[in-house]
N, C-alpha and C positions, 0 to 999 in steps of 0.2 A: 288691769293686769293681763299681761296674755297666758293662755292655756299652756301648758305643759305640750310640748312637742310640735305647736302652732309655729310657723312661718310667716313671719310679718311680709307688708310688702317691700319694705325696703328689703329689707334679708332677703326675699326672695332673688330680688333681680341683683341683688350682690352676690347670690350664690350661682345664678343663672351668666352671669357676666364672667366668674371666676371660670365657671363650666366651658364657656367660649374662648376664653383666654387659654387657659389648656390645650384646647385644639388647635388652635394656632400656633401652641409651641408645640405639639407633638407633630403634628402631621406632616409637614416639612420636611419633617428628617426623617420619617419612612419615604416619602413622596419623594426624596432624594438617595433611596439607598442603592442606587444603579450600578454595576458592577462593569469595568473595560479590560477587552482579551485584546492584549496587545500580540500580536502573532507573527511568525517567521515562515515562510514558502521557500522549500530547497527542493533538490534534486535526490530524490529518495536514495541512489545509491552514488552519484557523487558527493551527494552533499551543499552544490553551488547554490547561491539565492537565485530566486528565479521573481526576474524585473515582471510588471504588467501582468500578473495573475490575477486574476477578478473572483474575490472572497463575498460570497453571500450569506448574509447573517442576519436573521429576525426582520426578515422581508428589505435590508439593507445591502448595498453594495460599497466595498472599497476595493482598493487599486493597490498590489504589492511596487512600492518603492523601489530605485537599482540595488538595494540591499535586502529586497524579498521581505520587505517589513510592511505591516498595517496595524492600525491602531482603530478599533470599533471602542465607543463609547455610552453611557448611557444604556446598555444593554438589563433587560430584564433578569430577574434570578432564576434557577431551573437550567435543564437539560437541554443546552443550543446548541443548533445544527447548522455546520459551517459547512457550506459548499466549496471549492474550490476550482475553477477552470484553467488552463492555458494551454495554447496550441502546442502541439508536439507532447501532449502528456496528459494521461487520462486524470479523468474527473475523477475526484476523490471526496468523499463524503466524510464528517466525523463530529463526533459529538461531546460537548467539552460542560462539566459541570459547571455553571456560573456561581457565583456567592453572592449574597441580596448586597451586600458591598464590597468595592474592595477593588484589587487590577490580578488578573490572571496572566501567563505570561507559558506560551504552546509553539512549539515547531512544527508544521506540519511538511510530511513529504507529499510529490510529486512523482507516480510512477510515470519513467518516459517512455512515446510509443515511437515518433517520429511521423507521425502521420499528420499529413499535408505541410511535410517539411521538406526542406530542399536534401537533394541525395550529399550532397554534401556533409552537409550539418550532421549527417545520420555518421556519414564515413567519420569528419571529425572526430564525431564521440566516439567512436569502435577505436581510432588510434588512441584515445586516453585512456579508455577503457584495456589497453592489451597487456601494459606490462601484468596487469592482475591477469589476465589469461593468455600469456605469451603463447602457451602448452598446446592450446586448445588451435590456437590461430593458428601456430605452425603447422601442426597436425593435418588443419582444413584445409590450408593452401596446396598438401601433397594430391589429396583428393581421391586418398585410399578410403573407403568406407565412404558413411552417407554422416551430413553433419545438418544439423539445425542450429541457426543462432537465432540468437531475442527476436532479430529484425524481422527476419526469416519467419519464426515462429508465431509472431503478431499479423503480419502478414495473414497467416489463414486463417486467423481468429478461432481459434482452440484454447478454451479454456482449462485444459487438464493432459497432463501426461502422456497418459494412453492415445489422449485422441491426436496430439503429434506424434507419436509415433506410428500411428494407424498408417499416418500419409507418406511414411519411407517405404518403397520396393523392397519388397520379400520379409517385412514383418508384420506380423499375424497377433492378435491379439484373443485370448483365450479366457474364459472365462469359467469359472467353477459353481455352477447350482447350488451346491452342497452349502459351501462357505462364503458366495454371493462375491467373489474375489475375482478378479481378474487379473491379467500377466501376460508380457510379451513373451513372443516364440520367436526364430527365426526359421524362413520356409523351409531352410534346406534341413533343418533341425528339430523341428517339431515336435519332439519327445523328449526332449530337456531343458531349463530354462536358460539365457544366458547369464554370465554374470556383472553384477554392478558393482560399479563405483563413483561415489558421490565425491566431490572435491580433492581427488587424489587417494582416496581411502576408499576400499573393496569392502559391499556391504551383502549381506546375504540377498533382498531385495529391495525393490522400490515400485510402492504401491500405485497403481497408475491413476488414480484419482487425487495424485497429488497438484494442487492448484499452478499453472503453468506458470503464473506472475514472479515466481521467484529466481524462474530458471534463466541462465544468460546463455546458453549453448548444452546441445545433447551432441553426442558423437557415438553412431552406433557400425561396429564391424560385424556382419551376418557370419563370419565363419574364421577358421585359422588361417587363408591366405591374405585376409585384411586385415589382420590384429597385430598394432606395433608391437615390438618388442618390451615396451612398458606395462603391457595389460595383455601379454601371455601367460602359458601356463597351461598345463595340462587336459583343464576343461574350458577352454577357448573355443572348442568346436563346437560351441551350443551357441556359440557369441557372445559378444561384452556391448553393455552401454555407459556408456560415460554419462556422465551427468556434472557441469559446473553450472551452481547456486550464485545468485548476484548476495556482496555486500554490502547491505542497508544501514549504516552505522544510526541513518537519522531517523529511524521509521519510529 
């Protein structure tokens, strides 16, 4: 008779056989739970897919399609870091939550710079780009006042408001100890600020540490003999800046 709670040898290696059969059904299907971000590369404020971007993902690379498409598979679970490259448009970084299974499915934008693109290519985009700032373009062509656009502006590599504006003749940039704030003056005007306006709209002001990346043109008149008749008014004599914002519908 065997013992109460005793394990024969046969039981055992049928328990021990059972115990490996298990593993062989279970392991698999974790060992297979890989998750694929099928993904789309546009043109952050066009919109257009952007052919030959080079996506790097979990030490891998793929290649955006003419439809700005890629498909990584196989990817581990967790928080992955998708590089993005292609000429004429800065690198963009971003990081997309995986699921231990399953297909993800991300647009990613592309801010463009035009750098080491043909002058062309650049001028191109500024004409598709105009009816959305007819205003701004007309305005520049007169060559009343000082203007920066996008191209212009990446050009110096300034990353913030203030410090494009630092680089226009006769504005002055002032800063406040108290309240750690700082604010454009213009020279002739010194003791009062000018006024803003963001996308057509007059706003009390505009912080100069605002990130330059957004902006597609500044338009600044240092006084009342260079302020159109659109953005006069009574305290014009301090100066006005214009300020039009790029729209990102894809970001």
């Amino acid at each position: 008779m065997t013992a109460p709670g005793r394990i024969t040898g046969a039981r055992y290696w049928r328990s021990a056989l059972s115990v490996a059969l298990l593993g062989l059904t279970v392991c698999p299907v974790t060992a297979g739970a890989q998750a694929t971000l099928s993904g789309r590369v546009v043109d952050s404020e066009i919109g257009n897919p952007l052919a030959g971007a080079t996506v790097r993902i979990q030490g891998r690379s793929f290649t955006t399609d003419r439809l700005g498409r890629f498909q990584a598979t196989e990817l581990v679970a967790g928080q992955a870091e998708v590089s993005i490259q292609l000429l004429g448009y800065a690198r963009a970084d971003f990081k997309v939550p995986l699921p231990a299974a399953g297909a993800v499915e991300q647009t990613f934008g592309l801010d463009f710079t035009g750098y080491d693109l043909p002058e062309i290519v650049v001028e191109g985009r500024v004409e598709r780009l105009m009816p959305r700032y007819i205003d701004f373009e007309r305005r520049r062509g007169t060559g009343q006042g000082a203007y920066l656009r996008w191209d212009e502006i990446a050009k110096k590599g300034v990353s913030r408001v203030g410090d494009a504006l630092r680089s226009v003749r006769g504005v002055r940039m002032r800063c406040d100890q108290a309240t750690y704030e700082c604010y454009a003056v213009m020279a002739r005007n010194p003791q009062c600020q000018p006024r803003w306006w963001v996308d057509g709209v007059e706003v009390g002001s505009f912080h100069e540490n605002t990130p330059i990346r957004d902006v597609y043109g500044i338009e600044i008149y240092r006084g009342p003999g260079e302020v159109p008749g659109e953005f006069g008014g009574s305290n014009a004599a301090c100066g006005v800046i214009v300020m039009w914002t790029k729209s990102r519908p894809y970001r």
